[in-house]
C-alpha positions as CSV (number, residue, x, y, z in Angstrom):
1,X,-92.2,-141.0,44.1
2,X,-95.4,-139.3,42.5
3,X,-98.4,-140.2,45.0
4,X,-101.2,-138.8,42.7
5,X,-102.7,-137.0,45.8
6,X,-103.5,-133.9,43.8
7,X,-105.4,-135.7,41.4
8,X,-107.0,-138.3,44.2
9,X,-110.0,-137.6,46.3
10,X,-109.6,-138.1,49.7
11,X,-112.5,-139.4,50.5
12,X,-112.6,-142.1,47.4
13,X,-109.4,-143.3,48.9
14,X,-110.7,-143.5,52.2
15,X,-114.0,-145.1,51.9
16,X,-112.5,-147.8,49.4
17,X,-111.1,-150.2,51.7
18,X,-113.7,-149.6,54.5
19,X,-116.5,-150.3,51.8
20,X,-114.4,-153.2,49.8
21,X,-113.8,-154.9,53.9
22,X,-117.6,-154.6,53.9
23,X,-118.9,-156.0,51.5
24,X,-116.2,-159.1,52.3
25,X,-118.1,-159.2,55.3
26,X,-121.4,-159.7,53.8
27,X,-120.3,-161.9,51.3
28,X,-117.3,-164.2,53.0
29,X,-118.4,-167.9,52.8
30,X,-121.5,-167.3,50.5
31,X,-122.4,-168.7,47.3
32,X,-122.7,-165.6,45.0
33,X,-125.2,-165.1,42.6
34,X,-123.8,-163.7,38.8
35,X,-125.0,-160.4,39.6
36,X,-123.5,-160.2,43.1
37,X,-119.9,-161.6,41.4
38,X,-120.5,-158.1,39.1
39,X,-120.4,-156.2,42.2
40,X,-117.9,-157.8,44.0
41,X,-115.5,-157.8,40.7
42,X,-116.1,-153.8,40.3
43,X,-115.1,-153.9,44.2
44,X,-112.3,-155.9,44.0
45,X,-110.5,-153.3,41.2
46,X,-111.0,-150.3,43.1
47,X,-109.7,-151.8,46.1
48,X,-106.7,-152.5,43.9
49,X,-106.7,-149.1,42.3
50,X,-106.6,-147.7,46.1
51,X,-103.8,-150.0,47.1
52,X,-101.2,-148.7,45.2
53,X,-102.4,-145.0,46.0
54,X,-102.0,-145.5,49.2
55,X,-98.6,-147.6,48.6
56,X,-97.1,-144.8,46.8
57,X,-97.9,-142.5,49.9
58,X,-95.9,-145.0,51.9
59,X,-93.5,-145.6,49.6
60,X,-92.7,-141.6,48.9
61,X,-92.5,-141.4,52.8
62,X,-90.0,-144.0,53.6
63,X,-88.1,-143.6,50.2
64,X,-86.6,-146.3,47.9
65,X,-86.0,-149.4,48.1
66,X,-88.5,-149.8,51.3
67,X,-91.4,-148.6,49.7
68,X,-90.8,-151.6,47.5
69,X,-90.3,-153.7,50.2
70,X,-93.5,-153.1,51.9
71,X,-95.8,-153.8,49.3
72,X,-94.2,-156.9,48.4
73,X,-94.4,-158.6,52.3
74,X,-97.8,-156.9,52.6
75,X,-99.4,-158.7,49.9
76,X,-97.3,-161.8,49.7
77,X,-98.1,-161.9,54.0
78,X,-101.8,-162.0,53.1
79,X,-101.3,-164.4,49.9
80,X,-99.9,-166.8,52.5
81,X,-102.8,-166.5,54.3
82,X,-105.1,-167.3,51.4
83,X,-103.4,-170.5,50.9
84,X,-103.4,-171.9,54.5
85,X,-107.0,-170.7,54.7
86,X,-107.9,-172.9,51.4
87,X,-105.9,-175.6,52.3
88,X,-107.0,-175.9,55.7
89,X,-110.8,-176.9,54.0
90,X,-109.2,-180.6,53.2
91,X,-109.7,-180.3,49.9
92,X,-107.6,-182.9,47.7
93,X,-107.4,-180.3,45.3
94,X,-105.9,-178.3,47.6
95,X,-102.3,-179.9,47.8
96,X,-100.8,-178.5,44.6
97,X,-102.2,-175.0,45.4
98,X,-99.3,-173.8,47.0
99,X,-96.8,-175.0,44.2
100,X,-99.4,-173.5,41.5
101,X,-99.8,-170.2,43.5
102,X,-96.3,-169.9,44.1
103,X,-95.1,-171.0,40.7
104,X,-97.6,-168.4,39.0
105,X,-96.3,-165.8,41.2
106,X,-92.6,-166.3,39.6
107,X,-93.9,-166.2,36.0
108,X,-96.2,-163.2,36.6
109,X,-93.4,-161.4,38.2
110,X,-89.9,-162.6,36.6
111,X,-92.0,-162.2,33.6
112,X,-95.3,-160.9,33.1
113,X,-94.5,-157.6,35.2
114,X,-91.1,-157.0,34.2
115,X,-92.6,-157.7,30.8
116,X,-94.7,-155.0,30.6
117,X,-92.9,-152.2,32.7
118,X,-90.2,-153.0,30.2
119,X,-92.9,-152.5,26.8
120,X,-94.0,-149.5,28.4
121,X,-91.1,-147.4,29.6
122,X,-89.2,-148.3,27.0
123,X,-92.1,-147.0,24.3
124,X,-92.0,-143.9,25.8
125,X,-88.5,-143.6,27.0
126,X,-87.2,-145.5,24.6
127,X,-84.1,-147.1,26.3
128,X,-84.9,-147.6,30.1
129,X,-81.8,-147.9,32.5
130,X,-81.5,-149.9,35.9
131,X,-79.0,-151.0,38.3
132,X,-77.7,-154.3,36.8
133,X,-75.9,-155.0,40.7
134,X,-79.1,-155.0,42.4
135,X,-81.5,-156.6,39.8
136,X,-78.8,-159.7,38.8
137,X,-78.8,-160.6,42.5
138,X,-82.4,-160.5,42.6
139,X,-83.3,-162.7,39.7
140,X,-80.3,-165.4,41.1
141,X,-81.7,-165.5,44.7
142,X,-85.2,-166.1,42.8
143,X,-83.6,-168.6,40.2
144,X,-81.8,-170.6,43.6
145,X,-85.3,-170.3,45.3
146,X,-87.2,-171.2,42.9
147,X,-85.2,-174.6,42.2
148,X,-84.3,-175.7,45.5
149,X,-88.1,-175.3,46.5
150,X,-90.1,-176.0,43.6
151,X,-87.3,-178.3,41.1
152,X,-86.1,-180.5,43.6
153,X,-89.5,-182.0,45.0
154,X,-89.9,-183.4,41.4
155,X,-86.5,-185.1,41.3
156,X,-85.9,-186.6,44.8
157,X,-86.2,-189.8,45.7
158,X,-87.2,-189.9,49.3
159,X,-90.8,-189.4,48.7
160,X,-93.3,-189.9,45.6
161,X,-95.3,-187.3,43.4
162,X,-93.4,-184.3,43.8
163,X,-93.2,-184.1,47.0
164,X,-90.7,-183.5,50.1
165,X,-90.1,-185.4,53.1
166,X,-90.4,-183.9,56.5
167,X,-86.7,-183.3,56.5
168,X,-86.1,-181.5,53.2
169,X,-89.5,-179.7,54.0
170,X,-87.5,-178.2,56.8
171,X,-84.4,-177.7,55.1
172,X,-86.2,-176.2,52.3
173,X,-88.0,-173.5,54.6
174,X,-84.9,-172.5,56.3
175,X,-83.0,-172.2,53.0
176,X,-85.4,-169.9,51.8
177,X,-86.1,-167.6,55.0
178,X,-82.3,-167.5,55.2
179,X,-81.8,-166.2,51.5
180,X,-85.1,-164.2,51.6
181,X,-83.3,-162.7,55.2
182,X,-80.1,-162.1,53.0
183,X,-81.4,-160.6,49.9
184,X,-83.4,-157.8,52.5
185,X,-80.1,-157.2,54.1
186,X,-78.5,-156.2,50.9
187,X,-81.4,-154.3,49.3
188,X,-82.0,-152.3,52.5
189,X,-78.7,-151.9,54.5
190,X,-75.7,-152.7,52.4
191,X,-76.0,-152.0,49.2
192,X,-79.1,-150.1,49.3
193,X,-77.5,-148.2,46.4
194,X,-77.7,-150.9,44.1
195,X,-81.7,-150.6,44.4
196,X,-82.0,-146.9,43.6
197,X,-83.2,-146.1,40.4
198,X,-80.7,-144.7,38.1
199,X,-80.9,-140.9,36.7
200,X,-81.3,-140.8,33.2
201,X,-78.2,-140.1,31.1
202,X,-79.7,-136.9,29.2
203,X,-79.8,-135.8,32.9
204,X,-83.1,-134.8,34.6
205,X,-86.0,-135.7,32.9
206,X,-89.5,-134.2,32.8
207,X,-91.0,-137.0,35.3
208,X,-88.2,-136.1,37.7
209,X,-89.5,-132.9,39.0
210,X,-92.4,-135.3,40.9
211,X,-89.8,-136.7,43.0
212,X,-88.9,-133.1,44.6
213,X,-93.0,-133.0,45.7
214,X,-92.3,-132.8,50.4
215,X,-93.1,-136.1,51.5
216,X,-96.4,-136.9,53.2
217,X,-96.6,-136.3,57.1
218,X,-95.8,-139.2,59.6
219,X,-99.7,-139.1,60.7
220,X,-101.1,-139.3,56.4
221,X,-98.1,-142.3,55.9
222,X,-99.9,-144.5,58.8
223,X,-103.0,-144.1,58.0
224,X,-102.2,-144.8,54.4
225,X,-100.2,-148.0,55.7
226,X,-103.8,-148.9,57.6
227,X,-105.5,-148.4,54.5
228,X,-103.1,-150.4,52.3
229,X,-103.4,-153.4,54.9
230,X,-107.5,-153.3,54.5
231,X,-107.5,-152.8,50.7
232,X,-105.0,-156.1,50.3
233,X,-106.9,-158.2,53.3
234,X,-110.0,-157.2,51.0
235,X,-108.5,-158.2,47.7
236,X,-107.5,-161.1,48.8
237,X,-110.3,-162.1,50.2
238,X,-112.4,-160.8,47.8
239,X,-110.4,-162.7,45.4
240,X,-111.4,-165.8,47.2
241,X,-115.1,-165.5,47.2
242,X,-114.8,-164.9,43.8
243,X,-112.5,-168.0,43.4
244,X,-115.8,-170.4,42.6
245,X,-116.7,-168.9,40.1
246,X,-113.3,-168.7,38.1
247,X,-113.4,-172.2,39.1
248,X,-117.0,-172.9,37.6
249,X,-115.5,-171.1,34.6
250,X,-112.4,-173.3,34.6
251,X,-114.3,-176.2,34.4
252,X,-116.7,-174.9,31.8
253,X,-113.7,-174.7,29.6
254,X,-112.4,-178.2,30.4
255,X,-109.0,-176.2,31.6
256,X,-106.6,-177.5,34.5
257,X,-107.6,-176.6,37.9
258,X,-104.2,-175.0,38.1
259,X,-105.6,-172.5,36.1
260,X,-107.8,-171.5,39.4
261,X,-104.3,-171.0,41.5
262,X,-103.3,-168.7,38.2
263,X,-106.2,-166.7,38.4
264,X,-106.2,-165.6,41.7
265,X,-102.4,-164.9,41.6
266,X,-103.1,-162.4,38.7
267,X,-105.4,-160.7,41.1
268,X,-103.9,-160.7,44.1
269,X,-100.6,-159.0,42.3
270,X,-102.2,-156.6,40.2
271,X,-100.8,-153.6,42.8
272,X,-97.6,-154.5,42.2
273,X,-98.2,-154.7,38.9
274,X,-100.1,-151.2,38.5
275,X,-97.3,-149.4,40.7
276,X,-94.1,-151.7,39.1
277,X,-95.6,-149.9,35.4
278,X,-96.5,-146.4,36.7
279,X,-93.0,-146.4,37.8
280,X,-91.8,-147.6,34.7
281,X,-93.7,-144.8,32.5
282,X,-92.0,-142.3,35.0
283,X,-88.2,-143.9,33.7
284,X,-87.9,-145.5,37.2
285,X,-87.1,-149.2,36.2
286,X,-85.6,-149.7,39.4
287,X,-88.4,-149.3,41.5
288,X,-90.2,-151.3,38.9
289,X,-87.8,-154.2,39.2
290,X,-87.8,-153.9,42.9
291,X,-91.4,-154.5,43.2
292,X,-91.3,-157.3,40.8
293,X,-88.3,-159.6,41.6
294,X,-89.1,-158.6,45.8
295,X,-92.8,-160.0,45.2
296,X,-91.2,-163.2,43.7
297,X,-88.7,-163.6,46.5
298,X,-90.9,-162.8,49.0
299,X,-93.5,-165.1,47.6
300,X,-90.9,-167.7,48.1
301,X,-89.0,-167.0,51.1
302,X,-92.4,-166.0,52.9
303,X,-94.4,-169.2,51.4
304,X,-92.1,-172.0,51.8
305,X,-91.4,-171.4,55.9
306,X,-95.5,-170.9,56.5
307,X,-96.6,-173.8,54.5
308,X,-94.0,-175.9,56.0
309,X,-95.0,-175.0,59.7
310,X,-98.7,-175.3,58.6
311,X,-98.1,-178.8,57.3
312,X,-97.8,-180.1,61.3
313,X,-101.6,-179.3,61.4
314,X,-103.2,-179.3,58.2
315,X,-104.6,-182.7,56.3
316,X,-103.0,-184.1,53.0
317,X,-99.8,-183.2,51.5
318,X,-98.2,-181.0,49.9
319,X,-97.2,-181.2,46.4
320,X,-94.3,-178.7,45.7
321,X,-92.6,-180.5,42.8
322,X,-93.1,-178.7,39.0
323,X,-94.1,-180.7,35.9
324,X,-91.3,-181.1,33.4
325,X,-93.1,-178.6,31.4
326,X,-93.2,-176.0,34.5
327,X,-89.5,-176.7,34.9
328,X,-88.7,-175.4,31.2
329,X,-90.4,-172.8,31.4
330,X,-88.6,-171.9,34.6
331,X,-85.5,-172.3,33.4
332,X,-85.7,-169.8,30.2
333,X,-87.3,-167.4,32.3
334,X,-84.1,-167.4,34.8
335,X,-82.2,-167.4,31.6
336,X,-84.1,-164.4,29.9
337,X,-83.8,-162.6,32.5
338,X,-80.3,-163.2,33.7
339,X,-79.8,-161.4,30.0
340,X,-81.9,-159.0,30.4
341,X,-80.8,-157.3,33.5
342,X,-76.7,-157.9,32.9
343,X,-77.0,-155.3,30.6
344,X,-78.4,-152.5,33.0
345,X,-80.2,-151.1,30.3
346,X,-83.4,-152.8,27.5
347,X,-85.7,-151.7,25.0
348,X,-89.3,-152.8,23.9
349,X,-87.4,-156.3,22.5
350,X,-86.6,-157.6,25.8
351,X,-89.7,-156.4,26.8
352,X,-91.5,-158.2,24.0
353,X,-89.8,-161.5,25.0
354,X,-90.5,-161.5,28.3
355,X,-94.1,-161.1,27.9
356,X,-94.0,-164.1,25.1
357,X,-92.8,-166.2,27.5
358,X,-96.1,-165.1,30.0
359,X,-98.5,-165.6,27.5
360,X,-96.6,-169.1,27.0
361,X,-97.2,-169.7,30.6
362,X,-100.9,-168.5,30.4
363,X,-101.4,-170.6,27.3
364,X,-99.7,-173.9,28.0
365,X,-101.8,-173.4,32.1
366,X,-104.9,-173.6,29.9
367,X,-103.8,-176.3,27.2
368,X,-100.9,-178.1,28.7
């Protein structure tokens, strides 16, 4: 794991997060003139930019797959957050946000991520190789997830309008937490080999040489695990205050509100997108897929338990259950990607498709 230290200045990497948690400061709850949203917007990407700096020094510390793992809780921890937080306000807007936000996490992930790191690495590499053990089991605890919490609300009977009863909210959350508990197990202790990345087959190749840089010190991989904690808290809530006006701009394009919850997930996940295809440019896949399928899962198995605890105290319900056109496109993502990964190996076609398929999610968000 390359950490771009060389090439980073110290200080840019520092200050970053400490100005970005600033100016969230001065600007948290606030209606934000257009110039002000300019300022916050150019924060907001270099707090991103900084994130995965600092992730990669965490992740090049502790090694594969819990680099991986780490970003994914970290920012999915502080996604949750963002829900409750918006949900808590009463809005009646605000029931479907954690079905939208969740959903739009899957298809940015299963496919707009894995989309791109697949283009990419495969243009320069031209085929790009992954463990096929580790990745299937990913994308079917996703695909069981994804169904049982997101499906099912839309086709019970119990309850109206997509939504659960207190009982199979319950159910649902412990489902989840137990498969999200499982699939950690695996990736982590027993078949941690399964989520290494896999040496290329015309043996060591130029990008390899990065991974024999010495790992950063105990003392420079907590204080970058610090820093990655303030640059996602201000991301997120950056990505909040900035949240009216995507929603002003939503509504100036007569588009679904859903369109909001799709917005903000775009931002929220653009470090694991930015570290998932600088991995995939260095013929790591893997570490690519890891970062991809573990934000989906965690989105899910994190989500699912919060909201369901949160739903004791907060107003309104909570609408889980996918429209039919939601559910289709769902379903040939699972089915994309189940033959995508059972090969253990893709090129820019799969690549291609998968990223179809987003823009088929971004398209029919905006004109369903």
């Amino acid at each position: 794991m390359t950490t771009n230290a060389a090439t980073t200045p110290a200080w840019r990497v520092t200050a970053t997060p400490v100005v970005a948690l600033g100016l969230l400061a001065v600007v948290w709850g606030r209606t934000l003139p257009g110039p002000l949203v300019a300022v916050v917007a150019v924060v907001l990407i270099g707090a991103v930019l900084v994130a995965v700096h600092h992730a990669e020094v965490v992740a090049h510390r502790v090694g594969e797959p819990f680099g991986s793992l780490i970003l994914a809780i970290a920012v999915t921890v502080i996604e949750v957050g963002l829900i409750l937080s918006m949900m808590a306000s009463g809005d009646p807007e605000a029931a479907t946000l954690a079905r939208d936000t969740v959903f739009a996490a899957v298809m940015i992930t299963c496919n707009g991520i894995v989309g791109i790191c697949l283009l990419s690495g495969a243009l320069r590499h031209h085929v790009v190789l992954f463990n096929a053990e580790g990745s299937s089991g990913a994308l079917a605890t996703v695909a069981a997830l994804a169904t049982l919490c997101l499906v099912l609300p839309s086709v019970t009977t119990s309850t109206p309008g997509g939504t659960f009863s207190g009982a199979q909210l319950g159910f649902a959350a412990v489902v989840s937490l137990a498969l999200w508990g499982v699939y950690v197990f695996v990736q982590t202790v027993r078949h941690r080999d399964y989520f290494l990345p896999v040496p290329p087959e015309d043996g060591e190749s130029p990008e390899s040489c990065e991974e024999h840089l010495p790992p950063p010190s105990s003392r420079t991989a907590l204080a970058s695990l610090v820093l990655l904690v303030v640059s996602l808290v201000a991301v997120v809530g950056l990505a909040k205050t900035v949240s009216p006006a995507i929603k002003a701009g939503v509504n100036a394009i007569n588009a679904p509100l859903t369109v909001v919850g799709v917005a903000i997930a775009m931002v929220v996940l653009l470090p694991e997108t930015l570290a998932a295809v600088r991995a995939a440019r260095r013929d790591r896949l893997q570490t690519s897929f890891n970062l991809a399928l573990g934000s989906a899962l965690a989105s899910i198995g994190l989500t699912i338990p919060a909201i369901a605890v949160a739903t004791i105290f907060l107003p309104g319900p909570l609408v889980l259950g996918l429209s039919p056109i939601e559910m289709i496109l769902l379903a040939l993502s699972m089915l994309v990607g189940t033959l995508t990964v059972v090969a253990g190996r893709a090129t820019v076609l799969q690549g291609a498709v998968h990223l179809l398929i987003f823009a088929s999610f971004v398209f029919t968000a905006v004109a369903p």
